[in-house]
C-alpha positions in Angstrom: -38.2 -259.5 31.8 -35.1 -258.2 30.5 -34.8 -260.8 27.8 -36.1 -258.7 25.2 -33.8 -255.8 25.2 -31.5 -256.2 22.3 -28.5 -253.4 21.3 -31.5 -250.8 19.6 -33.0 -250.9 22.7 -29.7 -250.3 24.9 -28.6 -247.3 22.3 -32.0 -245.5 23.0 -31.9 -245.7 26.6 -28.0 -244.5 26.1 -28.9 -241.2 24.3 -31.6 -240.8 27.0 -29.1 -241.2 29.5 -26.5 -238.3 27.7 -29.9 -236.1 27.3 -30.8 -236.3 30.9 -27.1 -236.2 32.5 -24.6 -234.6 30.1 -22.1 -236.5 28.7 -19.6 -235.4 31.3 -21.2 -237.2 34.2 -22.2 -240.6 32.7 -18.5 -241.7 34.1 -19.1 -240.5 36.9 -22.8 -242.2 37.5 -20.7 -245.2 36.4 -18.5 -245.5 38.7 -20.9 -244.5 41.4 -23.0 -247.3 40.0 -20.4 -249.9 40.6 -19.2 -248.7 43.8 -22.9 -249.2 44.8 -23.3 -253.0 43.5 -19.6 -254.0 45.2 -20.9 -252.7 48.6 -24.2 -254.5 48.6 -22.7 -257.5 47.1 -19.9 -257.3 49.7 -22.7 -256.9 52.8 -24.7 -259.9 51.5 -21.8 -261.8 51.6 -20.9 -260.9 54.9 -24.8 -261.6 56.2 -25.0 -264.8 55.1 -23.4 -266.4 58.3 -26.0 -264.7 60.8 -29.0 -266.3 62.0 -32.1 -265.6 61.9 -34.6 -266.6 65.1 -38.4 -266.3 65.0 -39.4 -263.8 68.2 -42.2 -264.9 70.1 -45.1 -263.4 69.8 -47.7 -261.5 72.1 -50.9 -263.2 72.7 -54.6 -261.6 71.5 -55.8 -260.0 74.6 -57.1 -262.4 77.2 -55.0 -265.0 75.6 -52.3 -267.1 76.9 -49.1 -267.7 76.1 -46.0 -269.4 77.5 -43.7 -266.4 77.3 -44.7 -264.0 80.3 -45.0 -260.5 80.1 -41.5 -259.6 81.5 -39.8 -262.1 79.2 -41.4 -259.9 76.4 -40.1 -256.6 77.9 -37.2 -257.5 78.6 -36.6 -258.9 75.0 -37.6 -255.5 74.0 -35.7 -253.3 75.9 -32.8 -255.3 74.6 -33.2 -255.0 70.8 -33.9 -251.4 71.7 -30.4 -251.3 72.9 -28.7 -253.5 70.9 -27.1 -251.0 68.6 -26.0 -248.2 71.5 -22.2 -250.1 71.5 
């Protein structure tokens, strides 16, 4: 997708950039830019180690299902909770 953007292309979207922002803030969007990518890279990194589970699921009504109603509520009452620490 990106493949086909060469430097005219790059010098174009530049000017637009000073047009729309001034070139007094484009250092400023830059380094707001990077701080941005370094904190999602960092939290990727640091969510790779958790694991995901599958959370049973509530039957159609009139269905059955192993897990029993209280099981289920008492699931969700946890993960309502889970982030009042």
């Amino acid at each position: 997708m990106c493949s086909n953007i060469g430097l005219p292309e790059l010098l174009v979207i530049l000017m637009l950039l000073v047009l729309v922002f001034g070139a007094s803030r484009l250092p400023q969007l830059g380094e707001t830019l990077g701080k941005t990518v370094r904190r999602f890279k960092r939290s990727v990194a640091q969510n790779e180690g958790i694991e995901i589970t599958k959370l049973p699921s509530r039957p159609a009504k009139g269905g059955q299902s192993d897990v029993s109603d209280a099981e289920l509520a008492s699931h969700d009452h946890d993960r309502d909770h889970e982030h009042d620490d």
